[in-house]
C-alpha positions as CSV (number, residue, x, y, z in Angstrom):
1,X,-13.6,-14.4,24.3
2,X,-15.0,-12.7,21.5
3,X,-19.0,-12.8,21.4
4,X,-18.6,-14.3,17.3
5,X,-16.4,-17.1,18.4
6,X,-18.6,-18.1,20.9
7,X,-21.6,-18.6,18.9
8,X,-19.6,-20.3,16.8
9,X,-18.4,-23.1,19.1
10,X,-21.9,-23.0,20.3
11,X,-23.5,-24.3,16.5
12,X,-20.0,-26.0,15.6
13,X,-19.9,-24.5,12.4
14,X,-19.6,-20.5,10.7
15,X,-22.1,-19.2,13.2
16,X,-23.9,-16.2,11.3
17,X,-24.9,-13.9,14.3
18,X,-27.4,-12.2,12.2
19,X,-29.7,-15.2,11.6
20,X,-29.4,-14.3,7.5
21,X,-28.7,-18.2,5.7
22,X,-27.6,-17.2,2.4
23,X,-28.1,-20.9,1.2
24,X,-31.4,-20.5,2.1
25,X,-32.1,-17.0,-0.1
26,X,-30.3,-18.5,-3.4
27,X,-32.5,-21.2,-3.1
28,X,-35.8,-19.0,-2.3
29,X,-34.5,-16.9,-5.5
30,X,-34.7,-19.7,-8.0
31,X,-32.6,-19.6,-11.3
32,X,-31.6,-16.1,-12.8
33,X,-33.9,-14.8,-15.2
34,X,-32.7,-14.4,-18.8
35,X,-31.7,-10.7,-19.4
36,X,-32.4,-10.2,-23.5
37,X,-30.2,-6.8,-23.3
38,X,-27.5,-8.4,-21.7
39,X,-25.6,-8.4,-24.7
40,X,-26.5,-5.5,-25.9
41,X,-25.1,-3.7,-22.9
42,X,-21.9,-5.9,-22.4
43,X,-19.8,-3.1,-24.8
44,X,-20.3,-0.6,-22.4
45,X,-18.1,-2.7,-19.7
46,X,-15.7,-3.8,-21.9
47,X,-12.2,-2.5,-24.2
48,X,-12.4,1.2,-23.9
49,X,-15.4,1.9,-22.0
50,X,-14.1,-0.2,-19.0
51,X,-13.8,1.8,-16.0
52,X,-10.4,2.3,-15.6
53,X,-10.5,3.3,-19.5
54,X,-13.4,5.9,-19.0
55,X,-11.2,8.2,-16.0
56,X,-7.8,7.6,-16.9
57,X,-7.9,10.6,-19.1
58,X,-9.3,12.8,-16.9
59,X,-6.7,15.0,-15.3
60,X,-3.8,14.3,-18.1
61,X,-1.3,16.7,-16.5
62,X,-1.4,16.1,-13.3
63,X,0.9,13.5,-12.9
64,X,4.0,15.6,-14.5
65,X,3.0,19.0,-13.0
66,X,3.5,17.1,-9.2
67,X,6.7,15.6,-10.5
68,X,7.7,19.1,-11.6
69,X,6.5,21.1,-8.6
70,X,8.3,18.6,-6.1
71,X,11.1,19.1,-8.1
72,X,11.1,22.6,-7.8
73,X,10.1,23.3,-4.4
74,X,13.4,21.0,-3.8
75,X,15.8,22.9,-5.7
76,X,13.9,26.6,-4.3
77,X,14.8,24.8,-1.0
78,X,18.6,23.7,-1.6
79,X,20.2,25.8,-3.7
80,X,18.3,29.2,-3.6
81,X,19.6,31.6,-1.3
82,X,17.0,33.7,0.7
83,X,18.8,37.0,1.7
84,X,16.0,38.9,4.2
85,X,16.6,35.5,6.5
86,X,20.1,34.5,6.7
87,X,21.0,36.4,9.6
88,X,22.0,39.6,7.7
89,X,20.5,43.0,9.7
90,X,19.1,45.4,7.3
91,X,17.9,48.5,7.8
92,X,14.1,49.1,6.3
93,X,13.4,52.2,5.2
């Protein structure tokens, strides 16, 4: 038996093996403090300065150049015919 499960049949509850009571540090914390920039700064997390916004743009080609280069290396492997390898003896000079 696990060492976690067995603390927790021990207390009879969510045993937290690292003695840390989170209950007890929100309480010793008090109420949040009032943040007077916390409007100020909400733009910058929010429309086009989220995160997902701010990189999307970064690497605009890349998507269509590995679509394209796949699509390639495909076709160079079907239908191109590589004459040095296919068995034919020549003669270098």
């Amino acid at each position: 038996m696990l060492p976690t499960r067995v603390l927790r049949a021990a207390q009879g509850g969510k045993a937290n093996i690292t003695g840390f009571s989170m209950r007890a540090f929100k309480e010793a914390a008090g109420k949040a403090r009032y943040d007077p920039w916390e409007r100020a700064d909400a733009w910058r997390f929010q429309g086009h300065f989220t995160r997902w916004n701010r990189y999307r743009g970064t690497l605009p080609g890349l998507g269509t150049a590995t679509v394209l280069f796949a699509g390639y290396c495909t076709y160079e492997h079907f239908f191109m015919q590589d004459k040095h390898h296919h068995g034919e003896e020549e003669t270098h000079h």
